[in-house]
SEMI-985082 format. One line per field, with one value per residue (C-alpha): x, y, z; chain. Coordinates in steps of 0.2 Angstrom, whole numbers, plus 5000, padded with zeros to 4 digits. Layout:
N
east	c(X_...)
north	c(Y_...)
up	c(Z_...)
mol	c(A_...)
This chain:
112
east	c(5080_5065_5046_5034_5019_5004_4991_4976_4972_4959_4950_4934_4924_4917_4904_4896_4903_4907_4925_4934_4943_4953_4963_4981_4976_4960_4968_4978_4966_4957_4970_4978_4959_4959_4976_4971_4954_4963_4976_4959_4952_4967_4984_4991_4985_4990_4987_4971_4965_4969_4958_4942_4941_4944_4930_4928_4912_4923_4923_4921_4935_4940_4943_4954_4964_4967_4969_4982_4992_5004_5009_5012_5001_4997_5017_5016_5002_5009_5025_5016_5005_5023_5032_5017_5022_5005_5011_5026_5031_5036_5046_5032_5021_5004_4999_4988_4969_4966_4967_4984_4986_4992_5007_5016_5011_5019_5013_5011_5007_4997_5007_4999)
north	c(4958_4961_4962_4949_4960_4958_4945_4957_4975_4979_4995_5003_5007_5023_5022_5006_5006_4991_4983_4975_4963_4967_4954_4961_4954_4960_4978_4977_4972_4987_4996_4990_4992_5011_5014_5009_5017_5033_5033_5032_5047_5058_5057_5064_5057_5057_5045_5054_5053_5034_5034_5043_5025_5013_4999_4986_4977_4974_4993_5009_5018_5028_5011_5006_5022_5022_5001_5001_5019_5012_5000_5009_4997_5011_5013_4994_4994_5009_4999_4983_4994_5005_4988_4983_4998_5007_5021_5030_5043_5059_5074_5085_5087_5089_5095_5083_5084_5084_5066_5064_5080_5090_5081_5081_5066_5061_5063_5049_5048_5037_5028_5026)
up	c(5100_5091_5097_5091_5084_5094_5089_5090_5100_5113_5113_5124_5108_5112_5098_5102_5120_5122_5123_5108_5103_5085_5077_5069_5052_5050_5056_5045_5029_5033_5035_5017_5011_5017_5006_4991_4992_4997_4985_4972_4976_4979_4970_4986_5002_5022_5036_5038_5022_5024_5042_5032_5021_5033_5034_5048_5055_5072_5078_5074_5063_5079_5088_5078_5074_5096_5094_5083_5086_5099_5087_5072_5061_5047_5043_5042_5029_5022_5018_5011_4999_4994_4992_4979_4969_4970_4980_4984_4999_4993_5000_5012_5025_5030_5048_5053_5062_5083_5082_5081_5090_5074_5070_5056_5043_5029_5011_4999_4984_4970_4954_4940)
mol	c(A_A_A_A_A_A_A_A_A_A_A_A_A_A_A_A_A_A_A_A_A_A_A_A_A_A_A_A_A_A_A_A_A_A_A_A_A_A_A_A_A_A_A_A_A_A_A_A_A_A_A_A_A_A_A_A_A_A_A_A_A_A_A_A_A_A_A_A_A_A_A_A_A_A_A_A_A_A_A_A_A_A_A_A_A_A_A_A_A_A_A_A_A_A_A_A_A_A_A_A_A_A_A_A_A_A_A_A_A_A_A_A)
């Protein structure tokens, strides 16, 4: 049985310190947004380089990184952009910042 993704994600945003409300489509537009722009500047990229570009007027980009982490939106967007043909995962890792606790990310990387 599968999940129906959520409709939007609700997040304390410690910036402006009010509450949130983020609707998954716009999430995700800033989240496709943050690829692309990333995938500009660096020919090899990580979900942190992705997070450095996102833009939203909703909430700060920390918000929506905590907003949308459960619910592994960025390897949604990731996956739309890879489908596209603009991008491509390759074979490595990068260790990734305190925010994601130092994890492991995967590398992707731009096509020309």
């Amino acid at each position: 049985m599968q999940r129906e993704p959520r409709q939007s994600f609700s997040v304390h945003d410690t910036v402006t310190g009010m509450y949130v409300t983020i609707p998954r489509g716009e999430a995700l537009r800033a989240l496709i947004t943050g690829i692309y722009d990333a995938s500009r500047e660096k020919r090899y990229f990580c979900t942190n380089d992705v997070f450095l570009h996102v833009k939203t007027t909703l909430c700060s980009t920390e918000a929506l990184r905590h907003a949308t982490a459960k619910s592994k939106l960025i390897a949604v967007a990731l996956r739309k952009v890879a489908s596209s043909g603009a991008i491509r995962r390759v074979d490595g890792v990068r260790i990734g910042d305190k925010t994601c606790h130092s994890r492991p990310k995967a590398v992707w990387e731009r096509r020309a």
